[in-house]
VOPAGU-2260 file (C-alpha; in pm, 1 decimal, decimal comma):
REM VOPAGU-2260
SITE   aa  ch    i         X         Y         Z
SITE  UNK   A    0    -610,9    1994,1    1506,5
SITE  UNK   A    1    -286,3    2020,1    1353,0
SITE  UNK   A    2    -146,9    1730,7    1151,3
SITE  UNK   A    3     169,7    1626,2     978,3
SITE  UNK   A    4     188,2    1559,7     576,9
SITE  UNK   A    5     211,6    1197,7     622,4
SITE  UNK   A    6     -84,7    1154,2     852,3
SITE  UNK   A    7    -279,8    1432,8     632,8
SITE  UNK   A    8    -267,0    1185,9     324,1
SITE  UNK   A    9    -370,5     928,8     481,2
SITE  UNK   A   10    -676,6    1091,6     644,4
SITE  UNK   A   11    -734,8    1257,2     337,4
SITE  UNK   A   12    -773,3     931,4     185,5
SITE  UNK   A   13   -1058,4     847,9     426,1
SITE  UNK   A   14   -1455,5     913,8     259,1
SITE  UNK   A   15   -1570,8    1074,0     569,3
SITE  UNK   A   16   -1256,4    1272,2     544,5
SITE  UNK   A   17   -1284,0    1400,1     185,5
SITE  UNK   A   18   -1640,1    1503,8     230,8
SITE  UNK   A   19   -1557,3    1723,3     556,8
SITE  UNK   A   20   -1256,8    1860,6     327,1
SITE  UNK   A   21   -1527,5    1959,8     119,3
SITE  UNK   A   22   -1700,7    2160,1     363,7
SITE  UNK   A   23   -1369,2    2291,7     551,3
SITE  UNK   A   24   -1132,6    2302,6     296,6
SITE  UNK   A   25    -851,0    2412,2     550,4
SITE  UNK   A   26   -1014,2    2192,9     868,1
SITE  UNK   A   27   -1012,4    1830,5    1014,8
SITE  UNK   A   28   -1242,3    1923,8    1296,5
SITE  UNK   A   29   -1545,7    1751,2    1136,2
SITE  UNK   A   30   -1375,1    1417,6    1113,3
SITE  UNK   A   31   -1456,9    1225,1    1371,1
SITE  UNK   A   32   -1223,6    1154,1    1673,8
SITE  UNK   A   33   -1248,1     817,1    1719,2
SITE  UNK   A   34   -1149,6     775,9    1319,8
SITE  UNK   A   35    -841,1     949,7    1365,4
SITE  UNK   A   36    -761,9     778,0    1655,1
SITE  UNK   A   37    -778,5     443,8    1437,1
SITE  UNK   A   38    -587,1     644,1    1149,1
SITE  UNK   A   39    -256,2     714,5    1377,2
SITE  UNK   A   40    -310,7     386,0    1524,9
SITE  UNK   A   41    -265,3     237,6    1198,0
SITE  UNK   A   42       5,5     453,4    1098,0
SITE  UNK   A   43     197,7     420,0    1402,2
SITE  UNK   A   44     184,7      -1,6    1452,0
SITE  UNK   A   45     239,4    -275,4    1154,4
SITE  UNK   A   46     126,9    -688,6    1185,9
SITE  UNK   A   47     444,9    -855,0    1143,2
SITE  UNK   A   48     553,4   -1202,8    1186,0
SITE  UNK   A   49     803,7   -1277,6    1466,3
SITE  UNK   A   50     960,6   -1572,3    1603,3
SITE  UNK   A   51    1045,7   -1600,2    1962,9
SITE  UNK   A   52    1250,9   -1972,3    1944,4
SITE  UNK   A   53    1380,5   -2134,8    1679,1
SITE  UNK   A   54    1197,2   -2393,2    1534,8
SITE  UNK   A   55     947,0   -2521,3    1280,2
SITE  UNK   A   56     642,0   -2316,8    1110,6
SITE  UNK   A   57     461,8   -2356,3    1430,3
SITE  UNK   A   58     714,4   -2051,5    1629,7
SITE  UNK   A   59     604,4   -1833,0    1404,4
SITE  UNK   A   60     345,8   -1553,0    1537,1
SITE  UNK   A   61     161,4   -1255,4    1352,3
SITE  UNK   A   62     205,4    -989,3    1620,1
SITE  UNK   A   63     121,1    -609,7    1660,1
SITE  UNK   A   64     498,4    -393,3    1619,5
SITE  UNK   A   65     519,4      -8,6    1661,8
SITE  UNK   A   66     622,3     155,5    1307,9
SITE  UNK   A   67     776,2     546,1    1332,8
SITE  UNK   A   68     732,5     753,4    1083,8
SITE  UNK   A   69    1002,6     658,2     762,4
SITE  UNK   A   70    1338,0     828,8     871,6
SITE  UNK   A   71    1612,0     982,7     651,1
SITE  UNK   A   72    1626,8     783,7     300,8
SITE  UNK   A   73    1386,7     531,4     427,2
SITE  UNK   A   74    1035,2     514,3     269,3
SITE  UNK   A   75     727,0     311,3     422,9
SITE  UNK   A   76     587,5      80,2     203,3
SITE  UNK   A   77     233,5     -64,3     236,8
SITE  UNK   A   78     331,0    -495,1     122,7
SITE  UNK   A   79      67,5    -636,9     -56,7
SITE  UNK   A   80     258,0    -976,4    -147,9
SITE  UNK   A   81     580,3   -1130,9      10,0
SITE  UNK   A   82     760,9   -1392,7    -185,5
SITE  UNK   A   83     880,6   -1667,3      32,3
SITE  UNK   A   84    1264,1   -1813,7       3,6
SITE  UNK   A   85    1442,5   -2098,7     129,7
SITE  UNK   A   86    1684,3   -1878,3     305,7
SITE  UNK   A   87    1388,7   -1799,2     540,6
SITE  UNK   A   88    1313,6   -2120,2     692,0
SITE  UNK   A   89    1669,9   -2210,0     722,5
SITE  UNK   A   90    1679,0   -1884,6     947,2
SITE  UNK   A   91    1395,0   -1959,5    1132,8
SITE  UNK   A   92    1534,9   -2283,2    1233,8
SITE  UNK   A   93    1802,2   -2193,8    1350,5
SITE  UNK   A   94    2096,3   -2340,4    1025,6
SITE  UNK   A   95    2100,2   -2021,3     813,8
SITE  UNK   A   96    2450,8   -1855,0     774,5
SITE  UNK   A   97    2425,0   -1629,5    1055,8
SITE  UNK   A   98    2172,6   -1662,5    1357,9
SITE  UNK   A   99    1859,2   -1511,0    1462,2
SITE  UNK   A  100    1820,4   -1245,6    1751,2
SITE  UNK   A  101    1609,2   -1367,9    1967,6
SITE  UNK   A  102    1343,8   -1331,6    2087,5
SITE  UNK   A  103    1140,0   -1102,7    1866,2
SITE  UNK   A  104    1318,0   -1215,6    1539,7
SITE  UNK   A  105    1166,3   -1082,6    1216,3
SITE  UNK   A  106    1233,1   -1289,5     907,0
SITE  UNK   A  107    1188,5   -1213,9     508,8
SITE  UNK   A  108    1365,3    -975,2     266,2
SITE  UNK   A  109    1116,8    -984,9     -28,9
SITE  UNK   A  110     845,5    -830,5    -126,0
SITE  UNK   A  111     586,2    -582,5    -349,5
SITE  UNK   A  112     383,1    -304,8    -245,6
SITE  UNK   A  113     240,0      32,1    -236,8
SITE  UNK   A  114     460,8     364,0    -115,0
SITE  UNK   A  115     253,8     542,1     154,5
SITE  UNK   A  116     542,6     768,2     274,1
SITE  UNK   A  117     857,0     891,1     215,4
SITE  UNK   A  118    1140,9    1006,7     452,7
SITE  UNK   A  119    1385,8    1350,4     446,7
SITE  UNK   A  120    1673,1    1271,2     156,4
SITE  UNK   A  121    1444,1    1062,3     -75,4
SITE  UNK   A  122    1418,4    1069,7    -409,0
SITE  UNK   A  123    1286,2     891,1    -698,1
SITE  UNK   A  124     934,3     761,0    -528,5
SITE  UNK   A  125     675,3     915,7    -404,1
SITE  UNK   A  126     380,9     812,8    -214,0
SITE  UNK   A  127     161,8     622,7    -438,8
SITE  UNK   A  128     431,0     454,7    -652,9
SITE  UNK   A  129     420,9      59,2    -701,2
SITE  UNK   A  130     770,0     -96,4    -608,2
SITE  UNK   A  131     946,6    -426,7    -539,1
SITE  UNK   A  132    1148,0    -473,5    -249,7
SITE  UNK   A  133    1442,0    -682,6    -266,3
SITE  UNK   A  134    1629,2    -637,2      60,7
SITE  UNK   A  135    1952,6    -821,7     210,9
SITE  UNK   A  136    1915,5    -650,1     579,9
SITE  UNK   A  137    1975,1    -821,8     849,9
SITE  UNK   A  138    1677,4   -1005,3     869,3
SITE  UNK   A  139    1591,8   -1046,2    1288,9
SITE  UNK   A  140    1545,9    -635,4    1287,1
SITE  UNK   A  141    1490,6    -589,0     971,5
SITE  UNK   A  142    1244,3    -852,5     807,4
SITE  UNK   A  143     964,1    -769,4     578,5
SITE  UNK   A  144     685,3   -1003,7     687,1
SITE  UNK   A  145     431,4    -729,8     768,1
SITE  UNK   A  146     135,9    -535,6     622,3
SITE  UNK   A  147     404,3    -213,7     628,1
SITE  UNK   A  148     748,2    -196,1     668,6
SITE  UNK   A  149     991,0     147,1     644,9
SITE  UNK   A  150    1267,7      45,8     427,5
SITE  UNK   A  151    1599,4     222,1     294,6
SITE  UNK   A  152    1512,8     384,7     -48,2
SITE  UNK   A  153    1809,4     167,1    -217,5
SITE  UNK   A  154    1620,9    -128,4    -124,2
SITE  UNK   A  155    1341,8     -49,7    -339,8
SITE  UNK   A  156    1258,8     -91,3    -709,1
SITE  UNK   A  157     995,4      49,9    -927,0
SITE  UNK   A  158     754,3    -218,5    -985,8
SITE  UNK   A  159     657,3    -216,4   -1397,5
SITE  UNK   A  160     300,1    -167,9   -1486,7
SITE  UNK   A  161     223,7    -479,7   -1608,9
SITE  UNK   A  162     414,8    -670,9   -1254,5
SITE  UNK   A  163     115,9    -708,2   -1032,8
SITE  UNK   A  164     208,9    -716,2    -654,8
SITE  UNK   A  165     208,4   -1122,3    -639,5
SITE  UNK   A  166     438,2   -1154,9    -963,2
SITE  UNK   A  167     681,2    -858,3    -825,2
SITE  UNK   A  168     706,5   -1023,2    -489,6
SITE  UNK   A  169     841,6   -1306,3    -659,2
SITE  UNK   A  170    1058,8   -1178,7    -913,3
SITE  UNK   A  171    1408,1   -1015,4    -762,2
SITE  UNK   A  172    1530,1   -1295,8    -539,8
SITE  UNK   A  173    1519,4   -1569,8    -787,8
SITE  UNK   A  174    1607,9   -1386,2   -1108,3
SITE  UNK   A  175    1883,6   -1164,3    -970,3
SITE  UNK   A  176    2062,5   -1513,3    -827,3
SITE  UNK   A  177    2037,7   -1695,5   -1158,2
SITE  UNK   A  178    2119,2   -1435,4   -1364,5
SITE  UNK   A  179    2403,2   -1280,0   -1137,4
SITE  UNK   A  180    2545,8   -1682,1   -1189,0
SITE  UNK   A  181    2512,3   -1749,8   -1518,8
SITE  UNK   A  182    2588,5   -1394,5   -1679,8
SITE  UNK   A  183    2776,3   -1216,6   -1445,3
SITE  UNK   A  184    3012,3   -1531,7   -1321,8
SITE  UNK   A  185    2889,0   -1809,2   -1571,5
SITE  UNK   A  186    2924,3   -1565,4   -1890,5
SITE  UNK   A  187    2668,6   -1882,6   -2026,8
SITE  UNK   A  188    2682,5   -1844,7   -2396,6
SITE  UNK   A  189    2473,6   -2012,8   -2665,9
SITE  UNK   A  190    2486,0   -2369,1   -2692,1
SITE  UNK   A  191    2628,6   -2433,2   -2347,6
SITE  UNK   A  192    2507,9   -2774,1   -2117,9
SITE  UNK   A  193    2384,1   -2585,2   -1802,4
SITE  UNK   A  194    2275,1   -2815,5   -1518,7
SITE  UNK   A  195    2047,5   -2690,9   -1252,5
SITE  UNK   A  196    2004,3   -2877,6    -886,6
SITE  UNK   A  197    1714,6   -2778,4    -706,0
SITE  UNK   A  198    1547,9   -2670,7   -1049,3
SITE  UNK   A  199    1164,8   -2699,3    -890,2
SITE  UNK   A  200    1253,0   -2392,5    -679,7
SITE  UNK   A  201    1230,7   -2011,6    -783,5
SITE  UNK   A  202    1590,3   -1959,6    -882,8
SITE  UNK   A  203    1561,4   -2301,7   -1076,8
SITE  UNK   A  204    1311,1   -2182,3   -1262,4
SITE  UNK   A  205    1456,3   -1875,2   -1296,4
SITE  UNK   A  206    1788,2   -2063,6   -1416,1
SITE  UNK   A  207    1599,9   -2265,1   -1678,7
SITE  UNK   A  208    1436,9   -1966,0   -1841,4
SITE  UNK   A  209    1718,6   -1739,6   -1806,8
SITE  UNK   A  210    1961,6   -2041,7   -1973,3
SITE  UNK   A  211    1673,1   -2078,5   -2265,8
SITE  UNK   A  212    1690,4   -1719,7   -2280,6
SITE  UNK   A  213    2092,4   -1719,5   -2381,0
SITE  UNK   A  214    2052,2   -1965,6   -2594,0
SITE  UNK   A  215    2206,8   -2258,5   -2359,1
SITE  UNK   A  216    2100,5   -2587,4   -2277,1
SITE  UNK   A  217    1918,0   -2646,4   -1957,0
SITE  UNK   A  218    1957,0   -2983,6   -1796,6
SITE  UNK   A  219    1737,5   -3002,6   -1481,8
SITE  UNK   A  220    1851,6   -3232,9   -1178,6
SITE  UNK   A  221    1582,4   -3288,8    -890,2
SITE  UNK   A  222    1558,3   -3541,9    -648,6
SITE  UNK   A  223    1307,4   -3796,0    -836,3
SITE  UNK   A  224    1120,8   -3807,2   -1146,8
SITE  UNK   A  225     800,3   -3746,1    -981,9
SITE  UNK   A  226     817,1   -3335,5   -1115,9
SITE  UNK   A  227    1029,6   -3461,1   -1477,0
SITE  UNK   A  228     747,0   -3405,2   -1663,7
SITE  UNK   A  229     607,4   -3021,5   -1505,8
SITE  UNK   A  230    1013,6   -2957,3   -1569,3
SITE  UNK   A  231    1006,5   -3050,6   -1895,1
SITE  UNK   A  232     725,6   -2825,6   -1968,1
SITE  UNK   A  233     854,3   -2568,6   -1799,5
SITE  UNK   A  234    1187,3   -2522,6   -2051,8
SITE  UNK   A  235    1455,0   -2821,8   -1911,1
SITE  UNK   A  236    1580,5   -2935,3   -2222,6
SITE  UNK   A  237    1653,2   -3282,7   -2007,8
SITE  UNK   A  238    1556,7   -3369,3   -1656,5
SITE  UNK   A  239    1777,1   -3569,8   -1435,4
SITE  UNK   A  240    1665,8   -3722,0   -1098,4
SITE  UNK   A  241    1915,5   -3835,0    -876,0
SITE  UNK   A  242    1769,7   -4108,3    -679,3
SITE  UNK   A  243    1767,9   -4296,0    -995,1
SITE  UNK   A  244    2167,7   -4330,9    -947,4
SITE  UNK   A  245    2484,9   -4307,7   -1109,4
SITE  UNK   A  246    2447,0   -3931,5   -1178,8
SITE  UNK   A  247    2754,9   -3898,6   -1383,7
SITE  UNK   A  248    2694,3   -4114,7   -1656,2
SITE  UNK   A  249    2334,5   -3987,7   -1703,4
SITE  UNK   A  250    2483,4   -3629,9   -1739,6
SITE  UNK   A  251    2731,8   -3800,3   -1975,1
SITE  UNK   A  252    2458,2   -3914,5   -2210,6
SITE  UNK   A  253    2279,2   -3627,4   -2270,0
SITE  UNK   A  254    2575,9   -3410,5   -2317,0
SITE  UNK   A  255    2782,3   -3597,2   -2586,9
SITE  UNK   A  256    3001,4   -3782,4   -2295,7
SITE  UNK   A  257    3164,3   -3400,8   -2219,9
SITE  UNK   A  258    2981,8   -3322,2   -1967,1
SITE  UNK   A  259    2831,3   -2908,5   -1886,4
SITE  UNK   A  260    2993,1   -2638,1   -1877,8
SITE  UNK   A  261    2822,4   -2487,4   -1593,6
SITE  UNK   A  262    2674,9   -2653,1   -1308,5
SITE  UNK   A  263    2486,0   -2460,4   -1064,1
SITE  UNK   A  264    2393,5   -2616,9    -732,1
SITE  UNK   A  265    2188,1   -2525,2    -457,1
SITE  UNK   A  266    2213,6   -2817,6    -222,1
SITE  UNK   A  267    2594,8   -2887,3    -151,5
SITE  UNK   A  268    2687,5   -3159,0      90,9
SITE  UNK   A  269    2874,0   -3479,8      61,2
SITE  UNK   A  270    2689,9   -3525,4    -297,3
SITE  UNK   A  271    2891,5   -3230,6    -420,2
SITE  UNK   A  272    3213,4   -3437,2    -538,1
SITE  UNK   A  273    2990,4   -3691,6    -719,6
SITE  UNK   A  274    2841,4   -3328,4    -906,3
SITE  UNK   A  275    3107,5   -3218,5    -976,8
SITE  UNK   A  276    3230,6   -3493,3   -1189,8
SITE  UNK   A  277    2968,4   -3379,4   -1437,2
SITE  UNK   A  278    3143,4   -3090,9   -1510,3
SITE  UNK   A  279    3326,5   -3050,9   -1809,0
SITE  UNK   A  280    3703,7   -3044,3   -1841,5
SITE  UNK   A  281    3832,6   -2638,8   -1730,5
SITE  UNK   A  282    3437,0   -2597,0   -1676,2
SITE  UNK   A  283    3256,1   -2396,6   -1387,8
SITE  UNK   A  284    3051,3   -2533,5   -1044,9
SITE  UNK   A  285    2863,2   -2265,2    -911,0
SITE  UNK   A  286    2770,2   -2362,6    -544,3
SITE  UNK   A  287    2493,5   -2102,5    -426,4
SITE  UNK   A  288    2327,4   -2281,7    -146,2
SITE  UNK   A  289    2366,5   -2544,4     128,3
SITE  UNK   A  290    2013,5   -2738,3     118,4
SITE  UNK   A  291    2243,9   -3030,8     268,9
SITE  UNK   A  292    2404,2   -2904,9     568,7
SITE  UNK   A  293    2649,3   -3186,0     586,3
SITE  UNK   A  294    3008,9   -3099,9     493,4
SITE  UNK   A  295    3096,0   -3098,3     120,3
SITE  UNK   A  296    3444,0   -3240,0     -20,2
SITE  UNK   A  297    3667,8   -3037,4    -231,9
SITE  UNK   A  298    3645,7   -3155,0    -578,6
SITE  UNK   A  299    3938,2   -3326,6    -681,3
SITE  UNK   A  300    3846,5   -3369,5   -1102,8
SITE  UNK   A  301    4121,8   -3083,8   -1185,5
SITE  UNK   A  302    4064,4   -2852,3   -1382,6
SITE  UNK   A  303    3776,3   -2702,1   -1270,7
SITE  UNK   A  304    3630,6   -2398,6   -1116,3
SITE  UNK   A  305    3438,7   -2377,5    -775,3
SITE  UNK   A  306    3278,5   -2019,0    -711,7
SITE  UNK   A  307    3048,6   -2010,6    -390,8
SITE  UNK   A  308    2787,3   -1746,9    -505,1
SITE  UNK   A  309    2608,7   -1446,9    -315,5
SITE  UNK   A  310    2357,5   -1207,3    -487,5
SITE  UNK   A  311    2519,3    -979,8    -319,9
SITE  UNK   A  312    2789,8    -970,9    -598,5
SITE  UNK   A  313    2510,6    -788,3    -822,8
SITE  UNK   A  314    2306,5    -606,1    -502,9
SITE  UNK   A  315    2614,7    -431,3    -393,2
SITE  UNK   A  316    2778,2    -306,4    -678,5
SITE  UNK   A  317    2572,1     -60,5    -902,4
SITE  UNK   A  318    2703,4    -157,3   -1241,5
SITE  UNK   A  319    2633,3    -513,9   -1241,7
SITE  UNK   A  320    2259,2    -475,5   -1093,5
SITE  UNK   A  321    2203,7    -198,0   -1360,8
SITE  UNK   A  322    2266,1    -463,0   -1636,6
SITE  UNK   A  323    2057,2    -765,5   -1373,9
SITE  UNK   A  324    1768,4    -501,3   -1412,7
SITE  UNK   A  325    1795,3    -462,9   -1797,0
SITE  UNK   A  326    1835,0    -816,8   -1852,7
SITE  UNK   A  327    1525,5    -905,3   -1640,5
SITE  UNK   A  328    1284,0    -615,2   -1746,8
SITE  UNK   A  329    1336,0    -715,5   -2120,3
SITE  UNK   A  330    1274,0   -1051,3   -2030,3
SITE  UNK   A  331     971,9    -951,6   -1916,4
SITE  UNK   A  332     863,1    -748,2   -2163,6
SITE  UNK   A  333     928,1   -1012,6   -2428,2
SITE  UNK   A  334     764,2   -1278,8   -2194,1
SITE  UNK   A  335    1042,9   -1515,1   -2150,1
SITE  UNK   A  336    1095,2   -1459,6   -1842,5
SITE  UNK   A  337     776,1   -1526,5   -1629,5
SITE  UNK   A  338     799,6   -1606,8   -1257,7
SITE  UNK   A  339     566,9   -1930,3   -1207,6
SITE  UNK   A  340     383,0   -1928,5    -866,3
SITE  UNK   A  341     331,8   -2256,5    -714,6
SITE  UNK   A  342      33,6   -2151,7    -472,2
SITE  UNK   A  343     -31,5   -1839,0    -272,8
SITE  UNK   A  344    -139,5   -1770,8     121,6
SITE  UNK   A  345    -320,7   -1557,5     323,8
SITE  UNK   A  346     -50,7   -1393,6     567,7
SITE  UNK   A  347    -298,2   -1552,8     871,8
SITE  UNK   A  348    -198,5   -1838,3     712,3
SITE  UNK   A  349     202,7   -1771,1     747,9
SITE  UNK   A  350     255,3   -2130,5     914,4
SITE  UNK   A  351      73,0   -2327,6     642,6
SITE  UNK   A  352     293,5   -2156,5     424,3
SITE  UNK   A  353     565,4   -2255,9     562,0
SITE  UNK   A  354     529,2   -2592,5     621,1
SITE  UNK   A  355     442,4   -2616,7     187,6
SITE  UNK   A  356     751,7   -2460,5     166,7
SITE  UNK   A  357     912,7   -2729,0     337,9
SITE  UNK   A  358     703,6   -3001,9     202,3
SITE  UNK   A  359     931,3   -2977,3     -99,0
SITE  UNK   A  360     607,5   -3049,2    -321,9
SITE  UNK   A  361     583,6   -2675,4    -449,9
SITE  UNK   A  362     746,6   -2595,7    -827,2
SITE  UNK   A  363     831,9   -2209,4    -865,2
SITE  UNK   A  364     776,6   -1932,8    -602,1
SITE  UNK   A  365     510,7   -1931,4    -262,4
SITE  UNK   A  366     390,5   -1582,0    -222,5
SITE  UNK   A  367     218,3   -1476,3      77,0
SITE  UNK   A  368     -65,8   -1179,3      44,2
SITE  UNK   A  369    -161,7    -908,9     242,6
SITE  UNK   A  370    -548,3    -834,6     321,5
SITE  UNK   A  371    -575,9    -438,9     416,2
């Protein structure tokens, strides 16, 4: 029997395998049928979660998908952990941006695995290599909720030694949107009041270590003071929660009555104008997220900046995620910059994961893991 390269690794892989190799050293015919048979079957078809109907955690189904064989510049990558993101229930349910395809919708763009294959016109991995994934595909035909995916090459990143798959899965996302915002459109400099909606989340987090890291002040905002204290210990400098009321002149107080420099905001909505009066005079709002659906109002406290922010400012353009990746890597080798994981699931368990992630109770990143 005759087989490709791709298939020959991964029956070479196989104990029974090696030890007929042994014998045959140019020959599969002592492995056993019915193993290869499981071997292609495995190569050729992927579990991945689809969704049918929009709706809550409950439309979503682990179901058997047919995977080809990695085409030109694509690579297959065997996931091991999938980091979870807002963006991905919003999809499911129907209020992302753009809408699903249904049915048969796949959903996630982040992950970290194990390359098992590589396509014609790759270079740079080979099978074996641990990378990141940190994709911004379309996400109904494209999604990485699986146990393999195939994946274009420029979606990939090596994965350091000392990233496990669970702390890679949850590292791009986050970091690459707080750092694109407050370096690349912020330019936050030492000493500056930073506030942070949303700071519980992933890119929160992310915000708060990556403002520490500058040098700025981080000045947390979540919804009540029932998570002031885990913020606190996590870096905020001061945490502000806005149920309490009159948002403003809280902000006031613990910046010297100027207000910050930077506010970055996740949830939008009518409470935007009342945010944006805690911005300082000529000072920056960075709106990256729409966690309240309702419409927002323009700000009318002149002069100040409003800059609606996409990672894919620092995906797209080569130069800018060159100096993302330096930034973050020598966080991490220096340790301040350390993605906290709230709590991690089974991917049988892709429903219960999403309803935490709506709960709203999690602080830092869900990552979902991937039993082979």
């Amino acid at each position: 029997m005759a087989l490709g390269t791709s298939m020959e690794r991964h029956i070479a892989s196989h104990p029974e395998a090696k030890t007929m190799g042994q014998k045959r050293k140019t020959s599969w015919h002592g492995v056993s049928q019915r193993w290869i048979s499981s071997v292609f079957h495995m190569v050729n078809h992927a579990r991945a979660v689809l969704f049918h109907e929009i709706g809550g955690p409950d439309v979503l189904k682990i179901e058997e998908v047919r995977l080809d064989a990695p085409g030109p510049g694509e690579v297959r990558v065997r996931i091991d952990a999938i980091g979870l993101n807002r963006a991905e229930a919003l999809f499911r349910a129907g209020t992302y941006y753009y809408q699903p395809t249904l049915p048969g919708s796949r959903l996630g763009f982040e992950a970290a695995g194990t390359v098992e294959d590589v396509g014609p016109e790759v270079s740079g991995f080979a099978p074996g290599d641990a990378v990141c994934i940190a994709s911004d595909q379309e996400m109904s035909r494209h999604g990485i909720y699986a146990d393999r995916v195939n994946i274009p090459v420029q979606y990939l990143l090596p994965r350091p030694a000392s990233v496990d798959a669970i702390i890679g899965a949850a590292l791009w996302t986050t970091y690459l949107t707080a750092y694109g915002a407050l370096v690349e459109v912020g330019r936050t400099n030492p000493g500056d009041d930073v506030i942070i909606t949303a700071a519980s989340s992933g890119v929160g987090l992310a915000a708060i270590q990556i403002a520490n890291h500058l040098g700025a002040t981080p000045i947390a905002v979540t919804r009540t003071a029932a998570k002031a204290t885990r913020l606190l210990q996590a870096g905020a400098a001061h945490v502000v929660a806005a149920d309490e009321g009159d948002l403003v002149s809280r902000v006031h107080a613990v910046t010297g009555g100027k207000g910050a420099r930077t506010v970055f905001d996740a949830v939008g909505g009518p409470g935007l104008g009342e945010l944006a009066q805690t911005v300082a005079t000529d000072g920056l709002l960075i709106v990256y997220g729409w966690l309240d659906p309702r419409p927002a109002p323009l700000p009318m406290n002149w002069p100040i900046t409003v800059h609606g922010f996409n990672v894919d400012l620092i995906t797209t353009d080569p130069v800018r995620m060159g100096r993302a990746r330096a930034f973050i890597e020598a966080g991490l080798r220096t340790g301040t910059l350390n993605p906290p994981i709230d709590r991690t699931f089974d991917l049988a368990d892709i429903v219960q994961a999403h309803r935490h992630l709506e709960s709203n109770t999690h602080i830092g990143k869900i990552v979902v893991t991937v039993q082979h």
